[in-house]
C-alpha angles and dihedrals in degrees: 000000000000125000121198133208139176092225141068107244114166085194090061128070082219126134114233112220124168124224143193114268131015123317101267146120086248099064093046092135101057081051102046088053087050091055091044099052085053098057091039093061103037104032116020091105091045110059131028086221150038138179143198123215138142133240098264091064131108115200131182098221089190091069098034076056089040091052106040088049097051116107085253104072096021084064088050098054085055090046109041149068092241131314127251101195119183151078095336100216116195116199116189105267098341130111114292123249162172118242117256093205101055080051122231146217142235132211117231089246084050095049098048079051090064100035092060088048107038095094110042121092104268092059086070096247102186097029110128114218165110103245088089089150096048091052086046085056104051087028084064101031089045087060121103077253093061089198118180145179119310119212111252099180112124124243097287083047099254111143129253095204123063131186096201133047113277094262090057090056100054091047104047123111139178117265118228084245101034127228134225089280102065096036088052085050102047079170100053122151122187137204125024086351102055091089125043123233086245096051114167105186146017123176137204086056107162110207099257093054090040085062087047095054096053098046094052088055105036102027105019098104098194109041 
């Protein structure tokens, strides 16, 4: 676990990296290079995996071990020219990719892929913007390697990875004139069968649901 920050705060266990442009969401993909670049050069020999997540995310890391540990993916890494695991959005017509916000991983062979492009002029170097997890995206799929988002869904086709908090998931419905959400999902499924059992991230998570959370996994004795 590492956590970044532009500036310098003897109080956090943060890392303090600089990036091009101002300190803004709007500027989340000049940060998340930065951040890239940085693991990149300081941990890509020591893990098989990284991820990238904000602080508003709950994981269960259980299920995130559980996963990339299956003989699914463990066949993949052998196989493959590097793995994109996430929340797989699918805009009409646009570029495919893993949502930001549900947070996603790299293998070691995909992060060395991006760390090799992320600089050259078709990874957008110099673009100012929120859209970090589109560039990812194109940055990965535009490589020699032309790697791209691998299907996380479990086995009945729910999804492992969630860009709202858990209650937003089982209440959402489609609107008579849908709205981004759906479009982006053209797989969606609602209810009970919106989240897989074996459910990895959600996201938007404020800090009292994200105790509550915990507790009910980890303390609550009847579930």
């Amino acid at each position: 676990f590492v956590p970044f920050t532009p500036q310098f705060a003897p109080s956090t266990p943060a890392m303090n990296i600089t990036h091009e442009g101002e300190e803004s969401y709007d500027n989340m993909w000049q940060k998340s290079r930065s951040i890239w670049k940085y693991i990149a050069a300081n941990y890509l020999e020591q893990f098989d995996w990284f991820l990238l997540g904000g602080d508003d995310m709950f994981y269960i890391v259980e299920n995130l071990r559980a996963y990339l540990d299956s003989r699914e993916i463990s066949q993949l890494r052998h196989t493959s020219s590097g793995l994109y695991l996430g929340r797989i959005f699918q805009p009409p017509g646009q570029v495919v990719f893993n949502s930001g916000g549900a947070g996603y991983l790299l293998d070691s062979k995909a992060l060395a892929v991006l760390r090799d492009n992320i600089d050259t002029p078709k990874c957008y170097p110099h673009q100012h913007g929120f859209w970090e997890d589109v560039n990812t995206a194109h940055c990965l799929k535009s490589s020699p390697e032309a790697i791209v988002p691998y299907d996380t869904r479990d086995p009945l086709e729910r999804e492992r990875f969630h860009p709202f908090t858990p209650g937003q998931h089982l209440t959402y419905r489609i609107p008579p004139n849908p709205d981004w959400y759906p479009k982006y999902n053209p797989h969606l499924k609602i209810g009970y069968d919106c989240c897989s059992d074996e459910s990895i991230s959600f996201h938007y998570v404020p800090a009292a649901l994200l105790y509550q959370l915990h507790d009910f996994l980890y303390h609550c004795p009847a579930k």
